[in-house]
RODO-2510 file (C-alpha; in nm, 4 decimals, decimal comma):
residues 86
     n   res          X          Y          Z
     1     x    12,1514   -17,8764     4,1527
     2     x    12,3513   -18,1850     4,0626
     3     x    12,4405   -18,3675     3,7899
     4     x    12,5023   -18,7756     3,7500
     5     x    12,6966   -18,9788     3,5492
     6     x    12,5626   -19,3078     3,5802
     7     x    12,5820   -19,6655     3,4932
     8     x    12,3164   -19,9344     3,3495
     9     x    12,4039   -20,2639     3,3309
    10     x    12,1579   -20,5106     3,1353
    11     x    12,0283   -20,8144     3,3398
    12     x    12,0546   -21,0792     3,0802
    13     x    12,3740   -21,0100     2,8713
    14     x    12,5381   -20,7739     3,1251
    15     x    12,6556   -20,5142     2,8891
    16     x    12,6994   -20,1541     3,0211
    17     x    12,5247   -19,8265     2,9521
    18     x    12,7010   -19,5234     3,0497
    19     x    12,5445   -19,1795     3,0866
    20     x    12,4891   -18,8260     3,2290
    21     x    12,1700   -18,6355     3,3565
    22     x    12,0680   -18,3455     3,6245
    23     x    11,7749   -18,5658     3,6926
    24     x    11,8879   -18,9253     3,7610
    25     x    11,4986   -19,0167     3,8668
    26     x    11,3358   -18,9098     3,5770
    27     x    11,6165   -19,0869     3,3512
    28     x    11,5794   -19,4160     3,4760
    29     x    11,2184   -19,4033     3,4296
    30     x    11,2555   -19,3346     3,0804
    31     x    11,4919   -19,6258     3,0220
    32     x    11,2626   -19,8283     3,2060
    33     x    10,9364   -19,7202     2,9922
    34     x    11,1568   -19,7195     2,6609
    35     x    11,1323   -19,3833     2,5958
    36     x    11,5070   -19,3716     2,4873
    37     x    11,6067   -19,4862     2,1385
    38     x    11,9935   -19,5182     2,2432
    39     x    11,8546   -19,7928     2,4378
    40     x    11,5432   -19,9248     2,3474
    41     x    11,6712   -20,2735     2,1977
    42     x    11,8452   -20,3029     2,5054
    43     x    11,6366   -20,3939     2,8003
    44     x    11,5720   -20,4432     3,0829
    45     x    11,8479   -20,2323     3,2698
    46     x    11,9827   -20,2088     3,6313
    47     x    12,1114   -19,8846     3,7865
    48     x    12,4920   -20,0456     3,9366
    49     x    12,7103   -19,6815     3,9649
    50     x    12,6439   -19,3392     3,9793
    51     x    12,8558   -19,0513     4,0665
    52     x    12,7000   -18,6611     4,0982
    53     x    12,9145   -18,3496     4,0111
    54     x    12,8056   -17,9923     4,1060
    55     x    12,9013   -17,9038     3,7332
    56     x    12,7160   -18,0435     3,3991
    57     x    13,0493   -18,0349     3,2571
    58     x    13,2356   -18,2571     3,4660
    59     x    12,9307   -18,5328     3,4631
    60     x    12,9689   -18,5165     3,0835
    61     x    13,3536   -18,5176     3,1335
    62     x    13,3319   -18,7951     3,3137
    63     x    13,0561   -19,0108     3,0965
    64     x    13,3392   -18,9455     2,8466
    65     x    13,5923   -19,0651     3,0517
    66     x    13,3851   -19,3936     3,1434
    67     x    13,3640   -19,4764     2,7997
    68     x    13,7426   -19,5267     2,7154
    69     x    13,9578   -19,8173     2,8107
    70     x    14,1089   -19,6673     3,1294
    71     x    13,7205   -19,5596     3,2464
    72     x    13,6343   -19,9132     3,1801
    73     x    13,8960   -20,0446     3,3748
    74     x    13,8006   -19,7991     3,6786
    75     x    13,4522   -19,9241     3,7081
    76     x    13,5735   -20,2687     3,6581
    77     x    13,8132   -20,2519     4,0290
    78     x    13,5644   -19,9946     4,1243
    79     x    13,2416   -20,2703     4,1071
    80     x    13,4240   -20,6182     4,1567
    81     x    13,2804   -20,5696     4,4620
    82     x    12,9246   -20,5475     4,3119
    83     x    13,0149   -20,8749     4,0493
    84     x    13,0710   -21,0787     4,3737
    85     x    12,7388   -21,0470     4,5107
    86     x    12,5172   -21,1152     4,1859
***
């Protein structure tokens, strides 16, 4: 079993969303059918990034990690490549 830490980004305003799950299918469905309150106000969303770990503690370790100013700057260099092509 894996788990993902993964990133959303929204299609109009192109804020992030940053999160973990051992089911990455089943969690993008229900942030595509609203079923999510973090994000409900928030759609619609685009997977861009997702990384699996073998442990549930470093996905969460590493939602965390995503979340502070060095993480932000990571998957800033580690998508310009992504920003390019939109």
């Amino acid at each position: 079993m894996f788990f993902y830490t993964y990133v959303l980004q929204n299609a109009e305003n192109k804020s992030i969303y940053v999160g973990y799950t051992s089911n990455l299918k089943r969690r993008l469905e229900e942030h595509e059918t609203n079923h999510l309150f973090t994000n409900k106000f928030r759609q619609p969303f685009k997977l861009i990034y997702y990384e699996a770990c073998i442990k549930m503690v470093d996905a969460k370790r590493r939602e965390k990690y995503f979340k502070t100013t060095q993480g932000k700057r990571f998957l800033t260099i580690r998508l310009n490549e992504y920003k390019r092509t939109e």
